[in-house]
C-alpha positions in Angstrom: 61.8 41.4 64.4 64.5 38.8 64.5 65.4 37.1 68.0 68.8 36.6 68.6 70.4 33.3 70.7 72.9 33.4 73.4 75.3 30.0 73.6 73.0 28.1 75.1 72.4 25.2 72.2 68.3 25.1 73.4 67.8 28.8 73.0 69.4 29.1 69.4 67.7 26.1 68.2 64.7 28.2 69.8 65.4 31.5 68.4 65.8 30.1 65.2 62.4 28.1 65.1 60.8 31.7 66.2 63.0 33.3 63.1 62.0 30.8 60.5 58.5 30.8 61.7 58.1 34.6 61.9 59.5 34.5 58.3 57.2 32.4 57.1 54.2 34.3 58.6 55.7 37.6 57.2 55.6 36.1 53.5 52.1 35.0 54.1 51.0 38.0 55.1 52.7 40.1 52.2 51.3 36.9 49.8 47.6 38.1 51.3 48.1 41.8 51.2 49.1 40.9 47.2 45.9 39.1 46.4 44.0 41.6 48.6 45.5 44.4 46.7 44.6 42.5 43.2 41.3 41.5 44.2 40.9 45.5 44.8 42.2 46.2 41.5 40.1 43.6 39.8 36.5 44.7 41.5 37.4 48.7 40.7 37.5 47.7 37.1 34.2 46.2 36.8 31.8 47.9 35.0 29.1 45.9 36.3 28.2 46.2 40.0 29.2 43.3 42.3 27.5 42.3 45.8 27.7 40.0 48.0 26.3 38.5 51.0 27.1 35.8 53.7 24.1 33.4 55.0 22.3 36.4 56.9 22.0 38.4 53.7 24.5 40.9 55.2 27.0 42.4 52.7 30.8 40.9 52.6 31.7 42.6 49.1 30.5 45.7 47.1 32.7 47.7 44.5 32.6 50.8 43.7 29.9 50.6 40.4 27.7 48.9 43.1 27.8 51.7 45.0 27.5 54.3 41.8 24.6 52.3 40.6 23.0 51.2 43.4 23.1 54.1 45.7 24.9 52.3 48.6 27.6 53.5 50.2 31.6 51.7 50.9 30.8 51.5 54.5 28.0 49.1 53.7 29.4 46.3 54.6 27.9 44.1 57.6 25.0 45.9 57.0 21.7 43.9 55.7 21.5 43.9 52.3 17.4 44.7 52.2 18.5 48.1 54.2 20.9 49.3 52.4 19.2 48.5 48.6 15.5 48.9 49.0 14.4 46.5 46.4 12.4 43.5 47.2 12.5 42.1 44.1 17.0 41.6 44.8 16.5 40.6 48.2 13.6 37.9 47.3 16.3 37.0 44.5 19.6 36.9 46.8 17.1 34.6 49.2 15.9 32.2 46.5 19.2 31.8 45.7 20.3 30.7 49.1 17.5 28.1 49.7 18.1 26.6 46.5 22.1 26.8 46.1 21.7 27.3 42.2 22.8 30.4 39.6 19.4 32.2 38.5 19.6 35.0 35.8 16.7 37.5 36.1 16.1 41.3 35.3 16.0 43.4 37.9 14.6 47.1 37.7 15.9 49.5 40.3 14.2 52.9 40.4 16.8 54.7 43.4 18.9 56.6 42.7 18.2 56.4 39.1 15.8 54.0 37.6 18.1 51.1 35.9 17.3 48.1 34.3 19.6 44.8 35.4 20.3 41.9 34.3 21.4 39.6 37.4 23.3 36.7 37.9 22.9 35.6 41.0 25.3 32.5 42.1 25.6 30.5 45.5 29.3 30.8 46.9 30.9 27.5 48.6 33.6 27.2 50.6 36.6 25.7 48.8 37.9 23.7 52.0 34.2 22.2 53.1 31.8 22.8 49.9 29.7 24.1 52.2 27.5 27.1 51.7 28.7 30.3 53.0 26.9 33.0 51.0 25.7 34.5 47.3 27.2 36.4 44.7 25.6 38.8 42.3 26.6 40.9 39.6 24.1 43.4 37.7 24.8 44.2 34.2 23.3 47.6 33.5 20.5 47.1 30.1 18.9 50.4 30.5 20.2 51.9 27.4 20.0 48.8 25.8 16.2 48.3 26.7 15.8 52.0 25.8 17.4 51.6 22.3 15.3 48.2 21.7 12.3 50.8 23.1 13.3 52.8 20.3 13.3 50.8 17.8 9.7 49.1 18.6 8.4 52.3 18.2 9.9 53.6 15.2 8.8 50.0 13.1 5.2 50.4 15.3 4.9 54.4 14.1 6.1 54.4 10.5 3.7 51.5 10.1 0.9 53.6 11.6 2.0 56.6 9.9 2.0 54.7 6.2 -1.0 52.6 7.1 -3.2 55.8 7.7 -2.7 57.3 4.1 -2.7 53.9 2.1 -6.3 53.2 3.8 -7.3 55.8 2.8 -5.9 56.3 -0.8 -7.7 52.2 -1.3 -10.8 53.8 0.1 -11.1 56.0 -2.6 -10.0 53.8 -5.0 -12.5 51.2 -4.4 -15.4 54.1 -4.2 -14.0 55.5 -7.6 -14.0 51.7 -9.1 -17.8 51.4 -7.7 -19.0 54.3 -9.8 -18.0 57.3 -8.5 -15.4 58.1 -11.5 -18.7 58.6 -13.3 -19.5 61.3 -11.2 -16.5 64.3 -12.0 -16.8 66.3 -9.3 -16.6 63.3 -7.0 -14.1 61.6 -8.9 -11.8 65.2 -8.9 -12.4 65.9 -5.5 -11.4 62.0 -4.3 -8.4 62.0 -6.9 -7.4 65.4 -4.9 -7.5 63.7 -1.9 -5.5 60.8 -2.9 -2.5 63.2 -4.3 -2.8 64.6 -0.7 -1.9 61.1 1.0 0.7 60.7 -1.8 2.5 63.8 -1.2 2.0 62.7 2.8 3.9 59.2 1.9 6.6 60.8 -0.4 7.8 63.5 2.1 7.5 61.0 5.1 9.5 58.8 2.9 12.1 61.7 2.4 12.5 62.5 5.9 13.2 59.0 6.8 15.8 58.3 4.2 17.6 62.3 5.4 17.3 60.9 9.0 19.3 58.0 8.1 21.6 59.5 6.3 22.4 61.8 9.4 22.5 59.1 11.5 25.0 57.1 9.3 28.6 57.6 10.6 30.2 56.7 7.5 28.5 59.8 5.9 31.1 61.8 4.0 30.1 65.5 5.1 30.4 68.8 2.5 32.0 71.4 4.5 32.8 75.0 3.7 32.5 77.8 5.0 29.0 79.0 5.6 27.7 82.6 5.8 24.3 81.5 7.9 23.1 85.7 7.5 22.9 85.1 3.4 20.9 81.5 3.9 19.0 83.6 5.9 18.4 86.4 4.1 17.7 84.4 0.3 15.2 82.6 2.5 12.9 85.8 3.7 11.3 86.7 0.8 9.8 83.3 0.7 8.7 83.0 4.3 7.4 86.7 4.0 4.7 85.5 1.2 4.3 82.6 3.7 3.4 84.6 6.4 1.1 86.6 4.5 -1.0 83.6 3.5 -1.6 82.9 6.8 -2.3 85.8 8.3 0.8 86.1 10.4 3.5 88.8 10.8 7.5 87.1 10.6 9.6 90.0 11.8 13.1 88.9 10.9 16.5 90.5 12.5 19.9 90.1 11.3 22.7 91.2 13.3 25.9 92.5 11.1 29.5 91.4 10.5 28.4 87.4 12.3 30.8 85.3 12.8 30.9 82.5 9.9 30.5 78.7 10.7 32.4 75.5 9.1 29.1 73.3 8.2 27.3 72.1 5.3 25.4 75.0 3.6 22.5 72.4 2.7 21.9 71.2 5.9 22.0 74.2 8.0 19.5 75.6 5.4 17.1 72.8 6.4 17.5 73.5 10.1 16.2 77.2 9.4 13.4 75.8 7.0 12.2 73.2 9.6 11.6 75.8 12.2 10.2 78.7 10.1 8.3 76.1 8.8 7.1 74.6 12.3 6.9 78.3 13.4 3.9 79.1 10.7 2.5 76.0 10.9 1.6 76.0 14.4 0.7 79.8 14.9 -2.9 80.7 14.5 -4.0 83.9 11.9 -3.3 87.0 14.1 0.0 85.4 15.5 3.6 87.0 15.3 6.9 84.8 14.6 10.2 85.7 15.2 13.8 84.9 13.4 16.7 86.1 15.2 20.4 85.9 14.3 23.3 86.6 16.6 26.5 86.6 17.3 29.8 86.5 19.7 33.1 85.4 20.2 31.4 82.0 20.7 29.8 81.7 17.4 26.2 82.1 15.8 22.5 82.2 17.8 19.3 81.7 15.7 16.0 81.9 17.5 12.9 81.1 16.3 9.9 82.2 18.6 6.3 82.1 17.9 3.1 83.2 19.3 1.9 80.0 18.5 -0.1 77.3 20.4 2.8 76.1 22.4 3.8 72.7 24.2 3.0 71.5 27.6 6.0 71.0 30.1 5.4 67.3 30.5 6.5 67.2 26.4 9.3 69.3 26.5 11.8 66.4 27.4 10.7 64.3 24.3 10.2 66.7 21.4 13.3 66.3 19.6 12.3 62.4 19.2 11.3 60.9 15.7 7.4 60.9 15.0 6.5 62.4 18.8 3.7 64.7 18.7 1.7 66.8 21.2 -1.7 66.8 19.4 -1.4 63.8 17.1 -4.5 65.1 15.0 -3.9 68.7 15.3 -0.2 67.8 14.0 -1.5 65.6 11.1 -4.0 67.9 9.9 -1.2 70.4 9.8 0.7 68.2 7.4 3.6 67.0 9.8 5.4 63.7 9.6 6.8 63.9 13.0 10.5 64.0 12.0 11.3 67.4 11.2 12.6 68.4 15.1 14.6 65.3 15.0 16.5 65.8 11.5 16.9 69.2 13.2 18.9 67.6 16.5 20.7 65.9 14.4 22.0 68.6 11.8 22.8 70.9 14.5 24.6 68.4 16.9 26.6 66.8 13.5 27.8 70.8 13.8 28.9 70.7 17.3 26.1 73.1 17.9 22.8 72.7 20.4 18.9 73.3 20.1 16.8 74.1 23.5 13.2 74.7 23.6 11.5 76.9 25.7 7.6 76.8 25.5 4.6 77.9 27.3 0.9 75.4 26.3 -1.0 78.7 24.8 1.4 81.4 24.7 4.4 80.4 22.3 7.9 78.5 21.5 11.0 79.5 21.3 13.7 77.4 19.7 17.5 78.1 20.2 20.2 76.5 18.4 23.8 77.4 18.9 26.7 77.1 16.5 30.2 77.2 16.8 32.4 79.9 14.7 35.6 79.4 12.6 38.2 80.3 15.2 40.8 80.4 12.9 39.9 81.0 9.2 43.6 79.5 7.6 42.5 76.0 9.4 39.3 76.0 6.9 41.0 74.5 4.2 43.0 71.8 6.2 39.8 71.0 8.1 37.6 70.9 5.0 39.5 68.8 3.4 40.0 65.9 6.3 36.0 66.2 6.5 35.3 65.3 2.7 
């Protein structure tokens, strides 16, 4: 809006005071609306969730992976910061903050709407004019797959200790009994020399497994793919798992649909992946018991099934059963001969082949395992794409 003067001298010198001021005002309000809009911009790219609070512990400023994270909502603001994040731990850290007007790092667990682990940096904020305290400013860095992966790790050193210490006790049990005498005795001496090839064999395949987990898990891992006719692996691998079956006492009932479609994959590997659960199949089905193989096929690709009559998994274990040395019935699964890692070289073979395993299990009635892979879509690609993955 511009005013405009008349001839009187008093009123243009008025009008243009009004002008130049009204001006002035409009540039400061487009220079706010600018840092507004960029102060938006910067707190929508954050990763990590930001809050803050004035001197109440209301909250001033939240962006949007506060409220992903955290649960809260854009509309929070003016609200107390206690009722909209029900943690007492934050608030007690937002109001330590405030009484002592200094940065404190801490980790915070929050466990709605998702249990996350935080690291939080909690600062003071000061008025630039006065110095004087006006409110706090956190931001959470979200750890929980970090923690999880550190988790991880702690186990796997804990349980391949365990798992080596167990048959190397053992192995220097017998070898100090043997050096006390008993390799005078033969039969003693046999049955304890027996024993201690048992452990080996034990230690060598755990060994194995580990080292074919991390080549899997190596992404630098040059990969030999062809085309792969998974109905042949299956059926060079029956007459094998038929004796098997015998042994035991169980009956493997084995259907091949015709004409399925073919997959681009490493022949070795996906050989494995039908080994490890035939294998897993017999091992935990009692004499009596029945076991399934099952291959079909769509548009989609290729569906092998396993299912057995076996002694099943509780529910409460289904989520973790794919995860390096995690077993049910640690003694059961020992005494079987397991090293814990054959489900999870499975997981990884089948997802390395774009493909997915599911479990369904019942504790005393049976498993079935499910894995899905991808067909060749279009057969001239092969080449090209075998070639690139080499």
């Amino acid at each position: 809006m511009v005013l405009r003067s008349t001839g009187d001298p008093e009123f243009v010198e008025l009008s243009e005071a009004i002008n130049a001021m009204a001006e002035h005002y409009a540039l400061l309000v487009e220079e706010a609306t600018r840092h507004r809009n960029h102060l938006n911009a910067i707190l929508s790219s954050l990763v990590d969730a930001l809050v803050a609070v004035d001197k109440d512990l209301k909250i001033t400023i939240i962006n949007p992976s506060a409220c992903s994270l955290l649960g809260i909502t854009p509309d929070s603001r003016g609200r107390y910061l206690l009722e909209c994040i029900r943690n007492y731990d934050l608030n007690q850290l937002f109001q330590q903050v405030l009484q002592e007007q200094t940065t404190i790092q801490q980790e915070i667990q929050i466990f709605s709407p998702q249990h996350h682990i935080f690291r939080t940096i909690v600062s003071p904020i000061r008025s630039q004019r006065t110095g004087r305290l006006v409110g706090v400013v956190a931001i959470l860095h979200d750890i929980t797959e970090q923690k999880r992966l550190e988790q991880m790790r702690t186990d796997f050193v804990a349980n391949v200790s365990h798992e080596l210490r167990t048959p190397l006790t053992s192995i220097k049990g017998f070898v100090e009994t043997l050096q006390d005498g008993a390799i005078d005795d033969p039969e003693s001496a046999k049955r304890f020399l027996k024993i201690m090839e048992t452990e080996t064999d034990r230690m060598v395949d755990l060994v194995k497994d580990l080292l074919e987990l991390s080549r899997l898990e190596a992404s630098d891992r040059s990969w030999d793919l062809a085309v792969v006719d998974l109905a042949r692996i299956a059926e060079n691998m029956t007459d094998a798992y038929y004796q098997r079956a015998q042994e035991l006492g169980l009956e493997l009932s084995i259907a091949i649909e015709d004409n399925l479609p073919l997959v681009n994959g490493d022949a070795t590997l996906l050989r494995q992946v039908l080994a490890n659960l035939l294998d897993n199949a017999l091992k935990y089905t009692d004499a009596g018991g029945q076991v399934w193989l099952t291959l079909s096929g769509d548009d989609t690709g290729v569906t092998l099934e396993v299912e057995d009559t076996g002694v099943g998994i509780p529910a409460k274990h289904l989520d973790r059963i794919f995860e390096r040395f995690y077993r049910v019935d640690k003694g059961r699964c020992r005494q079987r001969g397991g090293t814990g890692l054959g489900l999870a070289i499975v997981k990884h073979i089948v997802e390395k082949h774009g493909g997915t395993i599911t479990i369904k299990s019942e504790y005393g009635v049976g498993s079935t395992f499910t894995v899905t892979l991808p067909g060749i879509e279009d057969m001239s690609e092969i080449e090209d794409i075998s070639a690139a993955a080499l």
